[in-house]
C-alpha positions as CSV (number, residue, x, y, z in Angstrom):
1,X,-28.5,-10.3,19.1
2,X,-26.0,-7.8,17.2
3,X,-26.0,-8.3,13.7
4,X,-24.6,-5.5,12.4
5,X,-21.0,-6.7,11.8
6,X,-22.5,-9.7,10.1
7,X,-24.9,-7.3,7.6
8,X,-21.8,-5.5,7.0
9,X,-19.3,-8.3,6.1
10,X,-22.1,-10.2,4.2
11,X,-22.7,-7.1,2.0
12,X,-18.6,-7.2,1.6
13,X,-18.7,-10.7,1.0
14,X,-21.4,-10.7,-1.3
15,X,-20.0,-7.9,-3.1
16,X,-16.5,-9.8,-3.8
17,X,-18.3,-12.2,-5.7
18,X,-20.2,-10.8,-7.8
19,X,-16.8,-8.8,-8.8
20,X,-15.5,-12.3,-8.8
21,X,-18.2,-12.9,-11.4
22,X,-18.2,-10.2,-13.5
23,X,-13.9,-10.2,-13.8
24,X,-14.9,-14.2,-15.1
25,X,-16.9,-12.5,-17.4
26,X,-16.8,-9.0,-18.9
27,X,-13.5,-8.6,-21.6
28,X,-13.3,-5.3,-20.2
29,X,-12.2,-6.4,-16.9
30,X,-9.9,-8.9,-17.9
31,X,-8.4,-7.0,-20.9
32,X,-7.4,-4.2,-17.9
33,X,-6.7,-6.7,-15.4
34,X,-9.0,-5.1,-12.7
35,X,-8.8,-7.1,-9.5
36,X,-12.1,-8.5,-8.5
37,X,-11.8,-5.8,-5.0
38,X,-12.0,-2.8,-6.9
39,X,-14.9,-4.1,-8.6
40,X,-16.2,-5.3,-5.3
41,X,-15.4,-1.7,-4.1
42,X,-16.7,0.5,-6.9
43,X,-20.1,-1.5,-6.0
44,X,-19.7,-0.9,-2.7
45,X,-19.5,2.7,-3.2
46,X,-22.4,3.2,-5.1
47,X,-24.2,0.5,-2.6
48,X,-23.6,2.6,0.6
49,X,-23.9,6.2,-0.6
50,X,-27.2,5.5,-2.3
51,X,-29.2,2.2,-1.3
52,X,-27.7,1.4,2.5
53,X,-29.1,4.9,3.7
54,X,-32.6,4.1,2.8
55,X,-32.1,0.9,4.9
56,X,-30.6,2.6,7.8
57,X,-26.9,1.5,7.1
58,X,-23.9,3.3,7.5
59,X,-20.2,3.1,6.1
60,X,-18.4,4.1,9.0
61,X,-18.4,0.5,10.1
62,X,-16.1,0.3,6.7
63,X,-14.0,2.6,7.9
64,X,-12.9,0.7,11.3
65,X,-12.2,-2.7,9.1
66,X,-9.9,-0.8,7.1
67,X,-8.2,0.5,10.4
68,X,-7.7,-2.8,12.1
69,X,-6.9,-4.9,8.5
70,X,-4.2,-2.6,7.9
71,X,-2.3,-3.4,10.8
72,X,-3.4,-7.4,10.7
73,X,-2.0,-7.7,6.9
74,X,1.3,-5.9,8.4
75,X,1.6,-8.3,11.3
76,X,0.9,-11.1,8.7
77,X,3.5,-10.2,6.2
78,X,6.2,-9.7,8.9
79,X,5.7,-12.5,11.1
80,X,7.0,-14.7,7.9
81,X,10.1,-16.5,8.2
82,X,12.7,-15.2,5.8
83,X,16.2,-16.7,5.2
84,X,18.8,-14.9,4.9
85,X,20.2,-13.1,1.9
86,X,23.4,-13.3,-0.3
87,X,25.9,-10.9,0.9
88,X,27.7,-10.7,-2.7
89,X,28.4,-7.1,-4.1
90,X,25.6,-7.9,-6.7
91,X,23.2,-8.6,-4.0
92,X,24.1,-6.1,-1.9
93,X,23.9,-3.4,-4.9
94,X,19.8,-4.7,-5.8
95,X,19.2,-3.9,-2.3
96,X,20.6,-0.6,-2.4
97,X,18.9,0.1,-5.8
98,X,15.6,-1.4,-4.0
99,X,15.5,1.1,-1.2
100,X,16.6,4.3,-3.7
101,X,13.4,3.6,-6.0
102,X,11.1,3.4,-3.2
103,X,12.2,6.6,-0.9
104,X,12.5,8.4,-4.0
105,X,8.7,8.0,-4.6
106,X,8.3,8.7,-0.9
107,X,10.4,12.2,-1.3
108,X,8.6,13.1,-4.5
109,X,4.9,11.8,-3.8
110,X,5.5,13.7,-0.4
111,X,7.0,17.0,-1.6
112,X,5.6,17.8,-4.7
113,X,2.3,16.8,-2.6
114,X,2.7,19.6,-0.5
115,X,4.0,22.0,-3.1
116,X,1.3,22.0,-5.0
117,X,-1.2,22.3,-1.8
118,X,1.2,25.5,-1.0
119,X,0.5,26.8,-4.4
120,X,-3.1,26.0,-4.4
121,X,-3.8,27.8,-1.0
122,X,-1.7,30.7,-2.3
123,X,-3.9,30.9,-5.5
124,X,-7.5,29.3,-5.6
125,X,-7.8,27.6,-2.4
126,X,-7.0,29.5,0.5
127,X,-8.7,27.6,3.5
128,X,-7.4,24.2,2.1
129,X,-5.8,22.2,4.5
130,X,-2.1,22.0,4.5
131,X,-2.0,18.3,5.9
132,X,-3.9,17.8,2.0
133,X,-0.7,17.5,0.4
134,X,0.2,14.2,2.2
135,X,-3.0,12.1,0.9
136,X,-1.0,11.7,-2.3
137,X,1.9,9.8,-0.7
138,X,-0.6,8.2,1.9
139,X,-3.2,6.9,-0.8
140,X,-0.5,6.2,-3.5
141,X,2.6,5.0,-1.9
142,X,1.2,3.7,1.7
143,X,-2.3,2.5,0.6
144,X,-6.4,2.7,1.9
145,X,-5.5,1.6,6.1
146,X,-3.4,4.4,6.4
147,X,-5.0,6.9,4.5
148,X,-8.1,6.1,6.8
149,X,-6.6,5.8,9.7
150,X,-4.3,9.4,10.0
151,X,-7.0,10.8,7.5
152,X,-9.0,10.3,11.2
153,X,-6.9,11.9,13.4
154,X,-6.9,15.2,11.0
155,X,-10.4,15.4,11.0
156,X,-10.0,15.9,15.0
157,X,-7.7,19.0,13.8
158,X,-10.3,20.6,11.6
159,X,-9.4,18.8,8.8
160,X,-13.4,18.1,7.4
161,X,-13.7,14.5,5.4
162,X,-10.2,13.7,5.7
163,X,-10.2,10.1,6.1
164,X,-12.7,10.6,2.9
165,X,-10.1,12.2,0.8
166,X,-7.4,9.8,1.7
167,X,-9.8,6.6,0.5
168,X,-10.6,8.3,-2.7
169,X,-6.9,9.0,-3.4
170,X,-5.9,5.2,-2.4
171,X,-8.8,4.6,-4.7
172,X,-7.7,6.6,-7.5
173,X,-4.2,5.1,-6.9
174,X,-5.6,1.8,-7.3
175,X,-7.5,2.3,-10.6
176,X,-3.7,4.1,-12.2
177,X,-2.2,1.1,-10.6
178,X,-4.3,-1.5,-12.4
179,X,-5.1,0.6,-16.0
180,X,-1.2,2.3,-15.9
181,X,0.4,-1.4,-14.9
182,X,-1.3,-2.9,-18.3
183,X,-0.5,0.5,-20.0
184,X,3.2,-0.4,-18.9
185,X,3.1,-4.5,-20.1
186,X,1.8,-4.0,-23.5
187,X,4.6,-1.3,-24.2
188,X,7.3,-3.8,-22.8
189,X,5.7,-6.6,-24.8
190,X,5.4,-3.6,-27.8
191,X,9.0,-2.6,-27.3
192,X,10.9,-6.0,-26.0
193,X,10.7,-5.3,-22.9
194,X,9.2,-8.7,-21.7
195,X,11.3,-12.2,-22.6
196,X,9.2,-14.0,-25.1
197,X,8.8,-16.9,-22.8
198,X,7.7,-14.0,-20.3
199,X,5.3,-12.9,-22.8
200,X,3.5,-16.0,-23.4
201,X,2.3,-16.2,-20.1
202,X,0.1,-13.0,-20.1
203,X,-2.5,-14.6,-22.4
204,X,-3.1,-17.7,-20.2
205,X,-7.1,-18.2,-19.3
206,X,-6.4,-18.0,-15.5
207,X,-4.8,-14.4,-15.8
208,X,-7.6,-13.1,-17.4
209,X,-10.5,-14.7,-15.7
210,X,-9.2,-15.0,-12.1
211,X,-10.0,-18.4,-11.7
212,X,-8.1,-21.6,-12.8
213,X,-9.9,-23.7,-14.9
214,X,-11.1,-27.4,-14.3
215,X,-8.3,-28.3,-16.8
216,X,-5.6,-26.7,-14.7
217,X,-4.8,-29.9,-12.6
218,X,-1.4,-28.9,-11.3
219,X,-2.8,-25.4,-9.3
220,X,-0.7,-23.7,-7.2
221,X,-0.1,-24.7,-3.5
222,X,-2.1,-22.0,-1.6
223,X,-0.5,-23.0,2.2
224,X,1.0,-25.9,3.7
225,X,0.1,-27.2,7.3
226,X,2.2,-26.4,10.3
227,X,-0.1,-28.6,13.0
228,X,-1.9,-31.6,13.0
229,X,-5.6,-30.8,12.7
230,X,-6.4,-33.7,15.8
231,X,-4.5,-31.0,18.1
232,X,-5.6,-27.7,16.4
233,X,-6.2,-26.9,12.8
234,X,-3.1,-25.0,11.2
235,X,-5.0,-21.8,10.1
236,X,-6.7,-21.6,13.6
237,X,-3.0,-21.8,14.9
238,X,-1.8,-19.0,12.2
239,X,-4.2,-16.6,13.2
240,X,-4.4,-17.1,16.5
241,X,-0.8,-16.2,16.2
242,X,-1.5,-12.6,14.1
243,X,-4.5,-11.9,16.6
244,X,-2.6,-12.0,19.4
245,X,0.6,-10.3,18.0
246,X,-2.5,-7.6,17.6
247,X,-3.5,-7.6,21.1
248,X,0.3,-7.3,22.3
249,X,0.4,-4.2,19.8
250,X,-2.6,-2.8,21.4
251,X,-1.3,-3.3,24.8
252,X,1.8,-1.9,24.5
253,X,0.6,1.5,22.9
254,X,-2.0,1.9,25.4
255,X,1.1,1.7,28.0
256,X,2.4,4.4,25.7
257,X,-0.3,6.7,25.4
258,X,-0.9,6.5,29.3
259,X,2.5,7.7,29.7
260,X,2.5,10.5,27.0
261,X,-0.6,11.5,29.1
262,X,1.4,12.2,32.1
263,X,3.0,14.8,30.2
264,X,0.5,17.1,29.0
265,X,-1.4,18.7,26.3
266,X,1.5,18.1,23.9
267,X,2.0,14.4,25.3
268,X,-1.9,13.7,24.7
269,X,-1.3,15.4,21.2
270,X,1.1,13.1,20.6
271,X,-0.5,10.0,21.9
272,X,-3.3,10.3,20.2
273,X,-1.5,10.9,16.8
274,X,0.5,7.9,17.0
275,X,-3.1,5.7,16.9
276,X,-2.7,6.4,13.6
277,X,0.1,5.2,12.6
278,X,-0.8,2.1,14.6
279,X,0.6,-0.3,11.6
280,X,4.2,0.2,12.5
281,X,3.8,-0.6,16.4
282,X,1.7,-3.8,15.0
283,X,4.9,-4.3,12.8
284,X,7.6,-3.9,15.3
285,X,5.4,-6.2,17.9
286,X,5.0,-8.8,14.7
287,X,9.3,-8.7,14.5
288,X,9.3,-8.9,18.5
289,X,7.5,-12.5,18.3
290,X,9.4,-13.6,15.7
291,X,12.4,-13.0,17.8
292,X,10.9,-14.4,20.4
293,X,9.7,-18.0,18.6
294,X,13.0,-17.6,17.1
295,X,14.7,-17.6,20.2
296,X,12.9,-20.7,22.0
297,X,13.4,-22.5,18.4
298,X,9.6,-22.7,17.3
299,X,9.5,-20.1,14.6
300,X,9.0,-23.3,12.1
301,X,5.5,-23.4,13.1
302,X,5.1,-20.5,10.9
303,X,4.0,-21.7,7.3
304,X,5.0,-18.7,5.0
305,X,1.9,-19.4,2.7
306,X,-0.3,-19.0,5.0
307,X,0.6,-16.0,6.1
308,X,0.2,-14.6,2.8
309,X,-3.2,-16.2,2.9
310,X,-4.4,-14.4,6.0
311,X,-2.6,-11.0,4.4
312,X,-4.1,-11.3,1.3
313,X,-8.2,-11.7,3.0
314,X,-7.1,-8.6,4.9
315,X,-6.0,-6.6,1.8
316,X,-8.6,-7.6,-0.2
317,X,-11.3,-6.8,2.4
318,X,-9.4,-3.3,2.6
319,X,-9.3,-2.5,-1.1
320,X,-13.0,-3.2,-1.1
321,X,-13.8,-1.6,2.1
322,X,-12.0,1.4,1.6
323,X,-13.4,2.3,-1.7
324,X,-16.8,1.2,0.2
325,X,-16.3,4.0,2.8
326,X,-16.0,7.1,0.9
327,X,-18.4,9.7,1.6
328,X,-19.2,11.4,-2.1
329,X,-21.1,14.0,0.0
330,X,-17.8,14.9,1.7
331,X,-15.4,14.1,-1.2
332,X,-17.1,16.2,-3.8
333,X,-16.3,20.0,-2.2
334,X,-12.2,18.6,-2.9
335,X,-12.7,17.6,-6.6
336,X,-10.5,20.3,-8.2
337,X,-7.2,19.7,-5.4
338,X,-7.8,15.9,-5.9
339,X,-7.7,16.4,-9.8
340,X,-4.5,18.3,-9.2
341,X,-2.9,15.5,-7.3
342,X,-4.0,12.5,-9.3
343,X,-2.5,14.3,-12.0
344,X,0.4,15.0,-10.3
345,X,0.8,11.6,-8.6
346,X,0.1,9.8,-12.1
347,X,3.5,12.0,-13.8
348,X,5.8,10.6,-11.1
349,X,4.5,7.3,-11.0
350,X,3.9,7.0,-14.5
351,X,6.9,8.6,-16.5
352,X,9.4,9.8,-13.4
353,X,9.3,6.2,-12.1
354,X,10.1,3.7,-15.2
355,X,12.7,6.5,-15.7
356,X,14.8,6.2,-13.4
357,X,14.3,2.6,-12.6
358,X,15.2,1.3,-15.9
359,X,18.2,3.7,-15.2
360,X,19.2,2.3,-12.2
361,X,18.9,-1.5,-11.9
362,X,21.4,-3.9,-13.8
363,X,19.0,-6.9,-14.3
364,X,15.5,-7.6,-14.9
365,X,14.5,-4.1,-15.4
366,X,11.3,-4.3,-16.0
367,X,10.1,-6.7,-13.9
368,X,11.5,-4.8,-10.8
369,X,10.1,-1.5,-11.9
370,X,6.7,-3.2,-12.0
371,X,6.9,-4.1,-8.4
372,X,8.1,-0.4,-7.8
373,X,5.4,0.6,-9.5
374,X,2.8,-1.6,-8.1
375,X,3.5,-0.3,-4.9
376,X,4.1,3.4,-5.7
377,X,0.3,3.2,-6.5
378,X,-1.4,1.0,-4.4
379,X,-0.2,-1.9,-1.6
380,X,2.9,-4.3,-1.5
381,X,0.3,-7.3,-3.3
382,X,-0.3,-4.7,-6.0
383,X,2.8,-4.9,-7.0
384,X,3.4,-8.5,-6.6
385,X,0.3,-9.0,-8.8
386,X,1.5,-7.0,-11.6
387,X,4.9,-9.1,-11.3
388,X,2.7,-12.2,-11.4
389,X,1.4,-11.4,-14.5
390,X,4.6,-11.4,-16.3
391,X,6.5,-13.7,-14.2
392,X,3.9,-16.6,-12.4
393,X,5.6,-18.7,-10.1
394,X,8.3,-15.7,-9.1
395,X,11.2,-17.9,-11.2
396,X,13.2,-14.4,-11.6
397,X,14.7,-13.1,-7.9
398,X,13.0,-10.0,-8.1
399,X,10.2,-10.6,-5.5
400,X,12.4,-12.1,-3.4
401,X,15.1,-9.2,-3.8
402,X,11.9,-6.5,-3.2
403,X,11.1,-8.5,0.2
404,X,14.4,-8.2,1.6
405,X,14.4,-4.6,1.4
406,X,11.1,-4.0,2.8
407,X,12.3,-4.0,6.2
408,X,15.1,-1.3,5.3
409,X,12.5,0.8,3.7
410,X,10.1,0.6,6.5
411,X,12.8,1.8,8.7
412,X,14.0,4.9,6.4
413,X,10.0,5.7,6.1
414,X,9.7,6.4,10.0
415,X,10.8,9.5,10.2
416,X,8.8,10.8,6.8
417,X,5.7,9.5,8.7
418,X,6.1,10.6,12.1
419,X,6.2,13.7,10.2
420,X,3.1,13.7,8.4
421,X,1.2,16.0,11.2
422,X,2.9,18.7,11.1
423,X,1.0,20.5,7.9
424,X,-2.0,19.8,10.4
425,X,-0.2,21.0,13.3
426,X,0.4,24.2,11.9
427,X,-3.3,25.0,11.6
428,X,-3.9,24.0,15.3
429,X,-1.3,25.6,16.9
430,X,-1.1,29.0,13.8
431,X,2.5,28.0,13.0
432,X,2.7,28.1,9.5
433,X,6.6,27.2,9.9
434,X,5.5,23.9,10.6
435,X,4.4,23.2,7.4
436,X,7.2,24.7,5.6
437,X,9.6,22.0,7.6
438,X,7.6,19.2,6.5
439,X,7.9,20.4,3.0
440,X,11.8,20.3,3.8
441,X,12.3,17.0,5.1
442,X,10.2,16.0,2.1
443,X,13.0,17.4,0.0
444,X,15.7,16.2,2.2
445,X,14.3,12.6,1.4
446,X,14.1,13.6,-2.4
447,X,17.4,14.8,-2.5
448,X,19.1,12.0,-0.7
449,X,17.1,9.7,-2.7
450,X,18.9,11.7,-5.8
451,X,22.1,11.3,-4.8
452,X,21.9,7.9,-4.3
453,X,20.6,7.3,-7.5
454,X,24.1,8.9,-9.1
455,X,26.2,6.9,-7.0
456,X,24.1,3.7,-8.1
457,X,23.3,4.7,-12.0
458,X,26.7,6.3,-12.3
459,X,27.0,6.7,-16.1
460,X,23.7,5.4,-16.7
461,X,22.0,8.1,-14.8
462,X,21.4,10.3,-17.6
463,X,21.6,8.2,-20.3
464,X,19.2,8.6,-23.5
465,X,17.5,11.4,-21.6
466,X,14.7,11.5,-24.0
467,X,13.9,7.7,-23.9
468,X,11.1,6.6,-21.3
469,X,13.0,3.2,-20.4
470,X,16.0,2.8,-20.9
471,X,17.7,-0.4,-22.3
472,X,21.5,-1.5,-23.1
């Protein structure tokens, strides 16, 4: 008998709740709102680098959770069925404003990431790796799967303890996501930000605890069943449904990588990078069944809770894996270039961002830069979280409006990421021009992102300069 996935996900499992526990328990964690997986992860950390050695346990195992949860949680979130939204001019102008806050974090994660990895290896650093400069955007803006999983194909470029470096950034995103979110809701309950009736809700039990209370007898409906459990159970059905969307994804870019192979050195190169950004053939494959149940009229089988159910297990066994897998051995000759990023990433996320976005949007302006900034620091469900603190049961339209743009963004994000080996590229193959046009489509993103802010903001744009948010 193999037991080694079981010892792995029991330590996981185990791990959660304690952190479950100790959120229940310590004012610390509450006051800060840390979720229970970056507990569980911060235990895990400490658990694998020091104790699971001495057993004859590794991390690496981590690392291939994170891998294939990534791609599961996308397949989970995209295979929901969404209706269709308003096509009136005020609809159509929180869309636009959506999809301009979120590439502009992509163009100014990505190029002042690389800037200041130019200006380190010009000064202190010269034998840093170029590709360092995207692990900001990749542990900030994309999140731990990613990081992890193109983090792996740089090692296999000479990049040492990459997939390392991009966990400890996600991680570090994480922690500014959770401490900087709270940072941002007791200044908009300071400042008025927050409705009162808004305000109220961030001092209920649940929020701080994590757990509803005996008392709390109208809890919220988690999923609703799709089958009849005589026939098969509805969650079987569900993820039956995401692991076989999976399989179809695997399938169809192991087709593609034999056929790159047919071309070469540069087709293998290729191939092999695409592995790692695996998550977007598991997307398009998720939208390809949809189509498909759509088509043959049996997409109502698909219960949109429980597809959050099955994407939120997968992100919270990534958050606490990922942190899990760094290596502190392999992390701790970077410390100086990662201080320099987190700083840098924690300026644009944490004064650039409420900036603009308070700047740009017409309507529930804080609530909508949460979201922004929830996921400009850490995952999609960060930034829902945050929302749900201030606004429970979603009553506003702004996660609703943030979902509808997802698939826009996603699309706009392509090209930025098939991008992201050329800094690594450039070491491989000694062209150092490759890394000076991924700087520039960086800065093509940034400035597009710019001028679409002008055409959105209008007068507005620059408006009380000196204020962080502004209001009307």
């Amino acid at each position: 008998m193999n037991w080694n996935f079981f010892y792995h996900i029991g330590i996981i499992s185990f791990s959660l709740l304690f952190a479950a526990l100790l959120r229940a328990r310590i004012r610390f964690f509450q006051r800060f709102l840390i979720p229970a997986p970056i507990i569980s992860g911060i235990i895990l950390l400490v658990f694998y680098n020091f104790v699971a050695p001495h057993w004859g346990l590794r991390n690496d195992f981590l690392g291939e959770i994170v891998y294939h949860l990534l791609n599961i949680s996308f397949i989970s979130m995209l295979l929901r069925v969404t209706g269709k939204q308003k096509q009136d001019g005020k609809a159509k102008r929180t869309l636009a404003a959506n999809v301009t806050a979120v590439m502009g974090q992509y163009g100014l994660q990505c190029f002042f990431g690389l800037l200041m990895t130019a200006l380190m290896i010009a000064t202190f650093k010269p034998t840093l790796n170029p590709a360092f400069g995207f692990t900001l955007p990749l542990g900030f803006e994309l999140g731990p799967g990613q990081a992890y999983s193109i983090g792996m194909g740089w090692e296999q470029m000479g990049f040492r303890g990459a997939s390392s470096v991009g966990l400890t950034m996600a991680a570090i995103g994480f922690l500014i996501g959770s401490f900087g979110g709270v940072v941002l809701i007791n200044q908009g309950l300071k400042r008025g930000w927050i409705g009162k009736e808004h305000a109220q809700r961030i001092n209920n039990k649940s929020v701080r605890t994590g757990f509803f209370s005996r008392l709390d007898y109208e809890r919220p409906v988690g999923s609703y069943l799709s089958t009849d459990g005589e026939s098969l159970d509805s969650l079987t059905y569900h993820i039956a449904l995401v692991m076989a969307t999976y399989l179809i994804s695997w399938g169809f870019l192991t087709g593609l990588t034999f056929l790159l192979n047919l071309i070469g050195p540069l087709g293998a190169d290729l191939a092999e990078s695409l592995w790692g950004i695996n998550f977007i053939f598991s997307a398009f494959c998720a939208l390809g069944v949809k189509m498909i149940m759509r088509f043959f009229k049996v997409e109502t089988t698909i219960d949109n809770a429980t597809c959050n159910r099955i994407s939120g297990l997968s992100v919270d066994l990534t958050v606490a894996s990922s942190l899990g897998a760094i290596s502190l051995v392999t992390v701790q000759g970077y410390w100086l270039p990662i201080l320099i990023l987190t700083l840098t990433g924690m300026f644009i996320t944490l004064v650039i961002l409420p900036w603009y976005c308070s700047r740009i949007y017409d309507d529930h302006k804080f609530f909508r830069m949460l979201v922004i900034y929830g996921t400009a620091t850490g995952t999609l469900p960060t930034g829902l979280a945050l929302l749900r603190v201030v606004d429970q049961e979603f009553e506003t339209p702004v996660a609703t409006d943030y979902l509808y743009s997802v698939g826009i963004v996603f699309l706009l994000a392509i090209p930025i990421i098939l991008s992201i080996n050329l800094p690594a590229f450039s070491v491989t193959r000694n062209n150092p021009m490759l890394f000076t046009l991924a700087i520039g489509i960086s800065a093509v993103y940034m400035l597009a992102s710019f001028v679409s802010y002008l055409l959105i903001a209008k007068k507005r744009s620059f408006a009380k300069v000196g204020n962080l948010f502004y209001t009307d």
